[in-house]
C-alpha positions as CSV (number, residue, x, y, z in Angstrom):
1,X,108.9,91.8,128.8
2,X,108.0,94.2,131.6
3,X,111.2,95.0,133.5
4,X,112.3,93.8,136.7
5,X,111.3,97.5,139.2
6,X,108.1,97.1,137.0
7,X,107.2,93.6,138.5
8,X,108.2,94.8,141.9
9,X,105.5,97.5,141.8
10,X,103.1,95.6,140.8
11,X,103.6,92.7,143.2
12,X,104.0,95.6,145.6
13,X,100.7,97.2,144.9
14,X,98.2,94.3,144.6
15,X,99.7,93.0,148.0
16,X,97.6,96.1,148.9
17,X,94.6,95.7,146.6
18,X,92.5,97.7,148.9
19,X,94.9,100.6,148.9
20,X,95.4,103.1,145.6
21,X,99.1,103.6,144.5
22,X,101.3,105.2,142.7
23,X,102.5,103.7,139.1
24,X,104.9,104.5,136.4
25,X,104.3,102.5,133.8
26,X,105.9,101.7,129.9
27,X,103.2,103.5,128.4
28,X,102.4,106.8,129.9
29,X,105.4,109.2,130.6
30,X,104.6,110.1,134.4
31,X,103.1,108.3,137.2
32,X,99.3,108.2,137.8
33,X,97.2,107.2,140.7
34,X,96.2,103.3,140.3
35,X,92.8,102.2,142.4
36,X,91.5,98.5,141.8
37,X,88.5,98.1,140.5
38,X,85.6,99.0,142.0
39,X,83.3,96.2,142.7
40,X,80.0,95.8,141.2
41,X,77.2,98.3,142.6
42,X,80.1,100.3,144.3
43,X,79.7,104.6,143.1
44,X,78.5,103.5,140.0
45,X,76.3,106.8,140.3
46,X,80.0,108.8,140.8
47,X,81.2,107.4,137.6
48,X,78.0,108.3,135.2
49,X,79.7,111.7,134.5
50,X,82.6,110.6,133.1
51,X,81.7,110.0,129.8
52,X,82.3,113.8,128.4
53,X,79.4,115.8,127.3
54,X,76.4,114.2,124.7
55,X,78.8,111.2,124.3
56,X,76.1,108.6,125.9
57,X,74.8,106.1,123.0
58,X,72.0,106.6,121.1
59,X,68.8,105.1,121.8
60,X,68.3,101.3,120.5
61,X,66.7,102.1,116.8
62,X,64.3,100.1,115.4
63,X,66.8,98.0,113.4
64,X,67.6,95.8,115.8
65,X,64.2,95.0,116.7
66,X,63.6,94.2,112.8
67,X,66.3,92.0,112.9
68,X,65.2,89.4,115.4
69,X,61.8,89.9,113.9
70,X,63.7,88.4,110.4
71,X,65.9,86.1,112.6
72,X,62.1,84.7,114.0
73,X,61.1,84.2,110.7
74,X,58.9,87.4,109.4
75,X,59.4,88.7,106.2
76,X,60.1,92.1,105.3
77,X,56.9,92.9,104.2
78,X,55.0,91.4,107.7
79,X,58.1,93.5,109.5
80,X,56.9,96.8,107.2
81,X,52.7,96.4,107.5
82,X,53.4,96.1,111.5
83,X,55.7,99.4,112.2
84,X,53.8,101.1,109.3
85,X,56.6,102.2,107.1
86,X,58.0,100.4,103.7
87,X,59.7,97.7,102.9
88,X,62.7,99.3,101.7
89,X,63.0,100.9,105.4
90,X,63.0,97.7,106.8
91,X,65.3,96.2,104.3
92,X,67.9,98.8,104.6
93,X,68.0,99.1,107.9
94,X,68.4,96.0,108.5
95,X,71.5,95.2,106.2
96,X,72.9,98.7,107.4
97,X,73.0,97.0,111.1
98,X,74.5,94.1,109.7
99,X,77.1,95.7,107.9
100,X,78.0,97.2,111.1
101,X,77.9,93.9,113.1
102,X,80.3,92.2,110.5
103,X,82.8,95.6,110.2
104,X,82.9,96.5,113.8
105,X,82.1,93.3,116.0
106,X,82.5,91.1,113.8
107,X,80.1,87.8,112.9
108,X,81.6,84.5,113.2
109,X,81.3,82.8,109.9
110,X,81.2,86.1,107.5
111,X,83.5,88.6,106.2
112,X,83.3,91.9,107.0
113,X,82.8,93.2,103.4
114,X,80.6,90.3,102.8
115,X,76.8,91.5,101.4
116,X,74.4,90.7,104.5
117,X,71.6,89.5,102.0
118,X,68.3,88.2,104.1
119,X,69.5,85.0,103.2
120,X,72.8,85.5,104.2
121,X,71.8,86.9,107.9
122,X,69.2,83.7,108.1
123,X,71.6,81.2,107.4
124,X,74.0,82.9,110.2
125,X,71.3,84.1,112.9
126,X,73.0,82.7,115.5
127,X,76.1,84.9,115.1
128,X,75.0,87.7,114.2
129,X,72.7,87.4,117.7
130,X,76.1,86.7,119.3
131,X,77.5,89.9,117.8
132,X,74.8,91.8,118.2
133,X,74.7,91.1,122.0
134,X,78.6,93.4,122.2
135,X,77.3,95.8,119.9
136,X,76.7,99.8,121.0
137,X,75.3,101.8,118.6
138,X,76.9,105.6,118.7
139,X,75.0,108.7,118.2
140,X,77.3,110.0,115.2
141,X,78.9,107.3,113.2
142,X,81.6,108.5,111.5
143,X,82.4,107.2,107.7
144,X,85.4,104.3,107.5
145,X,87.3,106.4,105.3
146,X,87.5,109.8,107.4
147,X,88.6,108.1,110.7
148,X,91.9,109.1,112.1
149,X,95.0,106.9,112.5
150,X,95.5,106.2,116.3
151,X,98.8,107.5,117.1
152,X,100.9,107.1,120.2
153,X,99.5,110.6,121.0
154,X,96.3,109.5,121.3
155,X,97.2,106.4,122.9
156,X,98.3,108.1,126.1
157,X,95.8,110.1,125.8
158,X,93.1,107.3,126.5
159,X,95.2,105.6,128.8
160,X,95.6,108.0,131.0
161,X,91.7,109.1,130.9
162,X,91.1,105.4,131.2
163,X,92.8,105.3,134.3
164,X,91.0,108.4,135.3
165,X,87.6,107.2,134.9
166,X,87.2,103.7,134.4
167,X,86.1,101.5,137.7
168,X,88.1,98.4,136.1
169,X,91.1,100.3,135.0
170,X,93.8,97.5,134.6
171,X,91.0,95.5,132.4
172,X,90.0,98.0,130.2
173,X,93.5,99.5,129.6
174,X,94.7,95.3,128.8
175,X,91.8,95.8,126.5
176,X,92.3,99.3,125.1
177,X,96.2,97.9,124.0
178,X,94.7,94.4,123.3
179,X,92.5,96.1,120.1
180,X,94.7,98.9,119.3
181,X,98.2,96.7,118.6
182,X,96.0,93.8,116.9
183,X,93.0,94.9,115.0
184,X,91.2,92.1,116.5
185,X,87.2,92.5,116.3
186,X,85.6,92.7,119.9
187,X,83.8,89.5,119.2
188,X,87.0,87.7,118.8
189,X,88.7,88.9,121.5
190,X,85.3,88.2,123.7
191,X,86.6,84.2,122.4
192,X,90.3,84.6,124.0
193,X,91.2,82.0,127.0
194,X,93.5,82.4,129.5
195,X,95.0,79.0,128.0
196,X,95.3,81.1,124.8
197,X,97.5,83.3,126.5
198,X,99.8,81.4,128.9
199,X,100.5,78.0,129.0
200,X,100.2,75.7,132.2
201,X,103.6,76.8,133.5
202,X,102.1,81.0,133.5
203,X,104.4,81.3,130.8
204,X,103.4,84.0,127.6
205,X,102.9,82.0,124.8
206,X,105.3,83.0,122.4
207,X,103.7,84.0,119.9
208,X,99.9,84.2,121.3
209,X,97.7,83.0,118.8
210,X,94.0,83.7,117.9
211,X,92.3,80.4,118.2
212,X,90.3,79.0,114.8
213,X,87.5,78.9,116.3
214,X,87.5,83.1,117.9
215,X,88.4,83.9,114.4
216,X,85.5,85.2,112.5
217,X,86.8,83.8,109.6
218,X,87.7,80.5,111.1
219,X,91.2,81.0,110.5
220,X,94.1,80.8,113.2
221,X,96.3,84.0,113.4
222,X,98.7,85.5,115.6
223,X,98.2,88.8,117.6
224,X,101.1,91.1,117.5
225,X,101.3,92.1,121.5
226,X,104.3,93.7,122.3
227,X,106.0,94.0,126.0
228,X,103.7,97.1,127.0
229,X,100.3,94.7,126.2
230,X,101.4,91.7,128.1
231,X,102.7,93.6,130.7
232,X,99.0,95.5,131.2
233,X,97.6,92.0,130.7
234,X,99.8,90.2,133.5
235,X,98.7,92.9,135.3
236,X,94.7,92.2,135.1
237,X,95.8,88.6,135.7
238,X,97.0,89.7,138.9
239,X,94.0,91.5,140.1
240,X,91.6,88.9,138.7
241,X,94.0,86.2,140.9
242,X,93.1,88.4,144.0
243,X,89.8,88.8,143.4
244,X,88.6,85.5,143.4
245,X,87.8,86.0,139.3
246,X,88.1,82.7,137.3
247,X,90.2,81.4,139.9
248,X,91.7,77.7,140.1
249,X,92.6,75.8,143.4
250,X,95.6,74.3,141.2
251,X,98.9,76.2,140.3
252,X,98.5,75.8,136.6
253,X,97.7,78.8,134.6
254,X,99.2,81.3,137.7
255,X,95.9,79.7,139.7
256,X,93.5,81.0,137.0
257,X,91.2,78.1,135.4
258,X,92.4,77.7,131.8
259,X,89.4,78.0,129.9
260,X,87.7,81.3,131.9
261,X,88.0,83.9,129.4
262,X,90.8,86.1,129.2
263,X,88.1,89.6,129.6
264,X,85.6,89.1,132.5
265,X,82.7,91.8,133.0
266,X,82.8,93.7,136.1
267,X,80.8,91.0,137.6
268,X,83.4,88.2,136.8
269,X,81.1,86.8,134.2
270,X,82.1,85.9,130.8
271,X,80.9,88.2,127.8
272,X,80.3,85.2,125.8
273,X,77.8,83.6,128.7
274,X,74.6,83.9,128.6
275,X,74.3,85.0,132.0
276,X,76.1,87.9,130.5
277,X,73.1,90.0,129.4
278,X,72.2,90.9,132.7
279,X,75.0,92.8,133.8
280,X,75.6,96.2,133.5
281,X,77.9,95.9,130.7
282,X,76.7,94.7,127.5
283,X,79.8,93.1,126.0
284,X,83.4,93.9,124.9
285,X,82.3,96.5,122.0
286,X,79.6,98.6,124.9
287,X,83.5,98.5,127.0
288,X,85.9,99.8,124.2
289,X,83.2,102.7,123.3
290,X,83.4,103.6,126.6
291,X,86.9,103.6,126.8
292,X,87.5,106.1,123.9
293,X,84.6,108.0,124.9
294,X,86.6,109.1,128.3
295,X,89.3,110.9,125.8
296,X,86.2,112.4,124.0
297,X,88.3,112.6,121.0
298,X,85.9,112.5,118.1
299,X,86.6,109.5,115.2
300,X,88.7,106.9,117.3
301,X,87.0,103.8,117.8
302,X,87.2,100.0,117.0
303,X,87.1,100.5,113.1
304,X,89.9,103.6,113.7
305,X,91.9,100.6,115.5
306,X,91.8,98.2,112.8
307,X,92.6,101.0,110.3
308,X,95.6,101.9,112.4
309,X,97.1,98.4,112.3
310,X,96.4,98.2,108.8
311,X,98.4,101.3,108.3
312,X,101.3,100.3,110.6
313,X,101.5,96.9,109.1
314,X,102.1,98.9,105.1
315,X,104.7,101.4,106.8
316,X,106.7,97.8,108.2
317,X,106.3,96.3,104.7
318,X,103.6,94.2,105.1
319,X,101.6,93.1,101.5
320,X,98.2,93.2,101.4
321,X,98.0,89.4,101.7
322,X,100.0,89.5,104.8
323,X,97.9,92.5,106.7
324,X,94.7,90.5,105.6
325,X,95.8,87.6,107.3
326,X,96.9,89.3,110.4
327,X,93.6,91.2,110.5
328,X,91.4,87.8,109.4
329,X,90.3,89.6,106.9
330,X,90.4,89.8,102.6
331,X,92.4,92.1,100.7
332,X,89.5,93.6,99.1
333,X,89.0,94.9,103.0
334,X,92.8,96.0,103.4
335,X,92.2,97.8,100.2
336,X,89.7,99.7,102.0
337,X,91.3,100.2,105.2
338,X,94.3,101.7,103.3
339,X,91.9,104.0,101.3
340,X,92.5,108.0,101.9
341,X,95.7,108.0,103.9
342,X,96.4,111.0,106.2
343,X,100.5,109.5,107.0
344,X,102.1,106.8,108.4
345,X,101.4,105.9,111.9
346,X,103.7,105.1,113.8
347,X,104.3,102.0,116.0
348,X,102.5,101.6,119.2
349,X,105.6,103.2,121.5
350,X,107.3,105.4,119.1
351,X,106.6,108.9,120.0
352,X,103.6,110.0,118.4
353,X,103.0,113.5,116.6
């Protein structure tokens, strides 16, 4: 749990939302300057540069476009004689964005080593929609086995550019620890509630559990958070409280309505809403890109996160079994994750290297 003087600053500083302060937090080893978020429209043109150099994404390719088309019942071959090119384009370009969707967002309903056959993607359109709605695609997509192990390093490194850059800093560095201490697929994490987290009293639940139904494989599993994530979290909980974001006119759930999500957009809307698609963000997975893109360190991204737990999870002990079922995963995917080791990480907190 965060310590007492850590409380008081915090209390102290979102009594003056309006005003930036001065922070020391469990995470980063000197103090930083902590503004709220900016509100919606407000020097977004100031914050395009932020990014780093050639780091925006990629154009949307053609693949998505060919999956609706499949999802709205064209074959293949209708999908191939309109664009003009073959059928093995289509095909493989298809499944290669589906293979993405299930390994990096995550599809409700199928593993992420799971073989996204036609069939397959027909029978689950919905969710792969749903997934595809969080999903960025990046310029340079580096292969699952070369990406780096996030250490604690690299950790403060994109906290601390986080809080540099981002306009919702004490969201997206909630959600930066949320995915790098859990593994959990954007997708899922787009599912959490603020019930999920706290009970009626604004107590943490102890531990916080991943709901059945937010698990892509429809299986309830705990998320490891440790004090440095729930403190960042209570944090966001704050703000959202004095923003008006979710908000309750009853004391349960610290005045936040129970069921509002536990990650709004900057807009206060839902990423799983439909309403969603018109903001400026397109969901949780367009956020987290973002975020690692501010330490323009080449590599680290959702799949490096899940990796890293993986990794962490071996070095503590953990069986294959037992990281599969932290990550909702198989072990044929651990297996994969653990593939080509570089080292042991080590934990979220210990100095890094």
């Amino acid at each position: 749990m965060p310590s007492e003087s850590h409380s008081k600053t915090f209390r102290s500083c979102f009594s003056r939302l309006l005003s930036p302060c001065n922070i020391e937090t469990p995470c980063l080893k000197g103090p930083f300057r902590l503004e709220p978020c900016s509100w919606p429209g407000n020097n977004r043109e100031n914050h395009r540069g932020h990014a780093g150099p050639n780091m925006e994404p990629r154009s949307p390719s053609f693949a998505s476009t060919w999956l609706l088309a499949m999802l709205q019942g064209q074959t293949y071959d209708q999908i191939a004689a309109r664009f003009r090119v073959t059928k093995s384009t289509v095909s493989k370009s298809v499944t290669d964005l589906a293979r993405d969707l299930q390994s990096i967002v995550g599809v409700v309903g199928i593993d992420e080593d799971s073989a996204p056959t036609a069939h397959v993607i027909r029978a689950h359109g919905k969710d792969y929609l749903e997934a595809l709605e969080h999903f960025v695609p990046l310029a340079k997509h580096a292969a699952t086995t070369s990406l780096p192990i996030i250490t604690q390093a690299h950790i403060d490194q994109l906290v601390l550019h986080t809080a540099r850059h981002s306009r919702c800093k004490q969201r997206d560095i909630a959600l930066l620890l949320m995915l790098i201490h859990t593994g959990a697929r954007p997708n899922e994490i787009a599912r959490i509630t603020i019930a999920d987290y706290i009970d009626a009293s604004g107590q943490h639940r102890s531990p916080v559990w991943l709901p059945a139904g937010a698990a892509t494989n429809g299986v309830r599993r705990p998320l490891l958070l440790d004090a440095t994530v729930l403190y960042w979290l209570d944090a966001y909980l704050a703000w959202r409280v004095a923003a008006g974001w979710g908000v309750s006119d009853r004391r349960e759930y610290r005045g936040l309505q129970g069921d509002s999500s536990l990650f709004l957009g900057r807009s206060g809307e839902s990423f799983t809403s439909p309403s969603a698609k018109a903001t400026a963000e397109k969901g949780l997975h367009d956020v987290l890109q973002r975020i690692f893109r501010y330490a323009n360190q080449p590599g680290l991204g959702v799949l490096g996160a899940r990796r890293s737990v993986a990794h962490r999870l071996r070095a503590d002990g953990s069986t294959h079994d037992e990281i599969a079922f932290y990550l909702g995963t198989r072990t044929g995917t651990v297996r994969r994750l653990l593939a080509t080791s570089p080292g042991k990480p080590p934990h979220p907190g210990a100095s890094g290297t």
